[in-house]
C-alpha positions as CSV (number, residue, x, y, z in Angstrom):
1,X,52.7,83.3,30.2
2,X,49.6,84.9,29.1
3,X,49.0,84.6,25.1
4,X,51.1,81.1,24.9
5,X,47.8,79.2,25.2
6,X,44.7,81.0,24.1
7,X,42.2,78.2,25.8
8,X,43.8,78.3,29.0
9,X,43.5,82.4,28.7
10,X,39.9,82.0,28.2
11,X,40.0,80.5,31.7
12,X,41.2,82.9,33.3
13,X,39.5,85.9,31.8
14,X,36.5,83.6,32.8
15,X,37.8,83.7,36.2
16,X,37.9,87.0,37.0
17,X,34.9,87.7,35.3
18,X,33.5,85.4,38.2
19,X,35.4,86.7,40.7
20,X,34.3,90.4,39.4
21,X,30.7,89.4,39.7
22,X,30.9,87.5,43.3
23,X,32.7,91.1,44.5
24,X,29.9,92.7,43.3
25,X,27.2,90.6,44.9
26,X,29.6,91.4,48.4
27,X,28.9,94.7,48.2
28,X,25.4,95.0,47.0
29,X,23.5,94.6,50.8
30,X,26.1,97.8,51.6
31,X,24.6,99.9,49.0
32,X,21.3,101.9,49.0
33,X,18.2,100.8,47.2
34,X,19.3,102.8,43.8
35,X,22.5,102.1,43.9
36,X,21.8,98.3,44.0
37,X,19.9,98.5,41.2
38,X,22.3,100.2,39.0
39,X,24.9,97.7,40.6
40,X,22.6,94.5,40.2
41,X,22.1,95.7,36.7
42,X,25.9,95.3,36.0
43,X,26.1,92.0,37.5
44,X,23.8,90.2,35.1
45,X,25.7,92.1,32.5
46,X,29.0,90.8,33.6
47,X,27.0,86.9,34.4
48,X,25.6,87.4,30.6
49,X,29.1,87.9,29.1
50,X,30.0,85.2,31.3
51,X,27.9,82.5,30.0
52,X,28.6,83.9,26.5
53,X,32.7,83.0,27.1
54,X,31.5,79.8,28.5
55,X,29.4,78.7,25.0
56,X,32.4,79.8,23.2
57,X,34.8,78.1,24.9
58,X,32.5,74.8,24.9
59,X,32.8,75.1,21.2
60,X,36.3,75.9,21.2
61,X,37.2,73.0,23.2
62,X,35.4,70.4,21.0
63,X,37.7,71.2,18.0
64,X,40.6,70.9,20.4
65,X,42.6,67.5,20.0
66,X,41.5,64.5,22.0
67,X,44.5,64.3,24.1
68,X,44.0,68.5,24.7
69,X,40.5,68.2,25.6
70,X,41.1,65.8,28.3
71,X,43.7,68.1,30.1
72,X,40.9,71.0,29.8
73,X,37.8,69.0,30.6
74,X,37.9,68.7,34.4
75,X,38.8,72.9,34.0
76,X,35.5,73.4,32.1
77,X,33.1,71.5,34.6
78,X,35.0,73.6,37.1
79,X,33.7,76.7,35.4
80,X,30.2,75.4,34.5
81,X,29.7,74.5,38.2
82,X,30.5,77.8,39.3
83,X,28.5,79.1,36.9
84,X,25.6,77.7,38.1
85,X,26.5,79.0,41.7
86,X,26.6,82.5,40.3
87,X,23.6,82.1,39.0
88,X,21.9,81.0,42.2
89,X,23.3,83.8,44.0
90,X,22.3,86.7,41.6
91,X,18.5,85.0,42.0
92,X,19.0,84.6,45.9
93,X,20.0,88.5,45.9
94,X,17.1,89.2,43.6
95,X,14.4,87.9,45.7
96,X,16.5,89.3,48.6
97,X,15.9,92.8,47.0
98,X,11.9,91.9,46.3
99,X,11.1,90.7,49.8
100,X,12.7,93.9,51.3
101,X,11.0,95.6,48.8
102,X,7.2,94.0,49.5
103,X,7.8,94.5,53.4
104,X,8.7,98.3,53.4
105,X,5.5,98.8,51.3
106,X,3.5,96.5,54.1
107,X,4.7,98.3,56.7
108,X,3.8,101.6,55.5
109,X,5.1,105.1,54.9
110,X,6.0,105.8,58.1
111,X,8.2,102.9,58.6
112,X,10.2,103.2,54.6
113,X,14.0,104.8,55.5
114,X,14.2,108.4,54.4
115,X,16.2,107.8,51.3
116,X,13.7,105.4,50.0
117,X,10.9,108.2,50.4
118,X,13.3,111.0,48.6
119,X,14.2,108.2,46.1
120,X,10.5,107.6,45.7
121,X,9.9,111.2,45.2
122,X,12.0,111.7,42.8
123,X,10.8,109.5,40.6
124,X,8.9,111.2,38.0
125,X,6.1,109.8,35.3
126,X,9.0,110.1,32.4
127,X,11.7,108.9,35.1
128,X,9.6,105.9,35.4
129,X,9.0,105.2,31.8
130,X,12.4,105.4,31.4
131,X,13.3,103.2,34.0
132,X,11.1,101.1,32.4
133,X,12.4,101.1,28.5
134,X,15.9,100.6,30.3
135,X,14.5,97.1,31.6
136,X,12.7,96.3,28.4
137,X,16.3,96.8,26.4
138,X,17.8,95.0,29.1
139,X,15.2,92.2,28.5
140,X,15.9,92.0,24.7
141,X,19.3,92.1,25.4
142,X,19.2,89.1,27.8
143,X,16.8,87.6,24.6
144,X,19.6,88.3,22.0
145,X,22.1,86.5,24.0
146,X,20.1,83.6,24.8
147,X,19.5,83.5,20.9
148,X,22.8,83.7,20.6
149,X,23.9,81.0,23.1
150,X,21.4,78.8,21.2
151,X,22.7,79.5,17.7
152,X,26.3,78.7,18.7
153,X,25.3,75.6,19.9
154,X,23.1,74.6,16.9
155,X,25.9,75.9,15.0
156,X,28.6,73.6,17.7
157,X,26.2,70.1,17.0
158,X,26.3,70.9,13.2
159,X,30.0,71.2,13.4
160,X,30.3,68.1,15.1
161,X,28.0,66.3,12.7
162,X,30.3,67.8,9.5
163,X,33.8,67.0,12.0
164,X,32.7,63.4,12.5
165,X,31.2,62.7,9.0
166,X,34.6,64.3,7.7
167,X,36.1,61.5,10.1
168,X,34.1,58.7,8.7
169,X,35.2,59.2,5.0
170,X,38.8,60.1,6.0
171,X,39.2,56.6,7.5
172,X,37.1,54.8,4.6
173,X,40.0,56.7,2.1
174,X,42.9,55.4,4.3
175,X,41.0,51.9,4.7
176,X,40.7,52.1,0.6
177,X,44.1,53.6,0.3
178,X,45.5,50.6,2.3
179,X,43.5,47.6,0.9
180,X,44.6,49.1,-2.7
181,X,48.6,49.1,-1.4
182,X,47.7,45.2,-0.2
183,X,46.5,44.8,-3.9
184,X,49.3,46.5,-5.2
185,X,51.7,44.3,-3.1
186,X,49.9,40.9,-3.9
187,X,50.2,42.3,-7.3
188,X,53.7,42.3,-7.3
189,X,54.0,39.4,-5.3
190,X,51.9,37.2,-7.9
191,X,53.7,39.0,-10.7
192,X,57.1,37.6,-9.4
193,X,55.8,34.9,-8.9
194,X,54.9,34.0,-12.3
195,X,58.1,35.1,-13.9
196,X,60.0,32.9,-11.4
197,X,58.2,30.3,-13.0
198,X,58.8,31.6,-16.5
199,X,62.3,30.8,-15.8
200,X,62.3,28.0,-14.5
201,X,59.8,26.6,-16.7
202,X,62.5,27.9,-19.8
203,X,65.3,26.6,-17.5
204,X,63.5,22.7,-17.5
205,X,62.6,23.2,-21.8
206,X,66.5,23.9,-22.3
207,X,67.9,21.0,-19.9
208,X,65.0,18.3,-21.7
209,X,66.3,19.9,-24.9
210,X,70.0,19.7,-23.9
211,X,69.3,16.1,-22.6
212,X,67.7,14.9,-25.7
213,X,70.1,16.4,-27.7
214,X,72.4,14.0,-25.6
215,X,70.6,11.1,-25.7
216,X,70.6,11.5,-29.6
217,X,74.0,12.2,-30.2
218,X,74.8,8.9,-27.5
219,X,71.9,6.6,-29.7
220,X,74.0,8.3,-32.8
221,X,77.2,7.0,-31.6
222,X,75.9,3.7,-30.5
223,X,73.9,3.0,-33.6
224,X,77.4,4.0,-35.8
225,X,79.4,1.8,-33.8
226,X,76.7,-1.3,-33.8
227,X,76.1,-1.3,-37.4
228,X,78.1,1.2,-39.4
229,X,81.3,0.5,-38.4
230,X,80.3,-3.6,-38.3
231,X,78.9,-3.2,-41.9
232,X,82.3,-1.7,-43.0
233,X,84.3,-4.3,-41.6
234,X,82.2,-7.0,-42.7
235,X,82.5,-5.0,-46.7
236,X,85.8,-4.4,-46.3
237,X,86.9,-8.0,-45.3
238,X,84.8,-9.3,-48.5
């Protein structure tokens, strides 16, 4: 459904752009002399705004996901190829036109169809200059896009430089962000640690106090009943 994925409806507006252009080129040998032209004129238009949708969508698919990108890679060589095939047909049908041109001149007067002549006729000094500005703003036209096509991708490799620096210092921060949660759990780690040993280090002070507490009151006891109690008896029986 058209509008659900606005990459893959580039595509296809790039298609029939092509397929536009190579109906065009069909019909050209069919037409008179003026009429190609005027016809010939509109198919490097519509090959111009062609290669423009092409740049765009180039930069378009770079800021596309990895995974995204792959599924639309193989569709953009598909449309870069044919637009080199266009390309080589509108200059195939362009030297077409100047050959036929060269040779009716050659062969003189006599031998150019009658519509040519009457074409030829009508073409006055102003007509001409006319005819003539027309190609000169078609020219700067074809300069402006080209200007154009360059600045996007100037524009396209200096996004790409900011993208991938941006990339860079995002994964130094989660690199820093995870060696200070490492710290933060050693931290904790050595912090239990020592008050573990608090404890039992207070736990082993109590039981050598306890125990000597002990031994005193048993050295008490044997000391009273050694002595004391002997040196009462021994007074008492005197």
């Amino acid at each position: 459904m058209a509008g659900d994925d606005p990459f893959e409806d580039r595509i296809q507006e790039y298609q029939e752009l092509s397929e536009g252009i190579r109906s065009q080129l069909a019909e050209l040998r069919a037409l008179s002399p003026e009429d190609r032209e005027e016809s010939m004129a509109l198919v490097e238009k519509d090959f111009q705004q062609a290669r423009s949708l092409l740049t765009t969508m180039e930069f378009e698919l770079r800021q596309l996901p990895p995974s995204t990108r792959k599924t639309y890679s193989p569709s953009m060589r598909l449309c870069h190829k044919d637009s080199q095939s266009l390309k080589r047909d509108i200059i195939r049908h362009r030297e077409l036109d100047t050959r036929e041109s060269l040779l009716a001149e050659t062969n003189g007067s006599e031998r150019v169809p009658e519509h040519v002549r009457k074409m030829r006729e009508k073409l006055t000094k102003d007509q001409r200059g006319r005819l003539m500005h027309n190609q000169h703003l078609q020219n700067q036209t074809s300069e402006m896009l080209r200007s154009t096509d360059r600045s996007l991708v100037d524009s396209t490799q200096l996004g790409e430089g900011v993208m991938t620096e941006l990339r860079l210092q995002r994964d130094i921060l989660e690199r820093s962000r995870a060696a200070v949660a490492a710290s933060n759990v050693y931290v904790t780690n050595v912090r239990t640690t020592l008050q573990r040993m608090a404890r039992r280090t207070m736990a082993n002070k109590l039981a050598t106090v306890i125990i000597i507490v002990i031994e005193l009151f048993i050295i008490g006891v044997l000391v009273y009943y050694k002595f004391v109690r002997r040196w009462r008896r021994h007074h008492h029986d005197d």
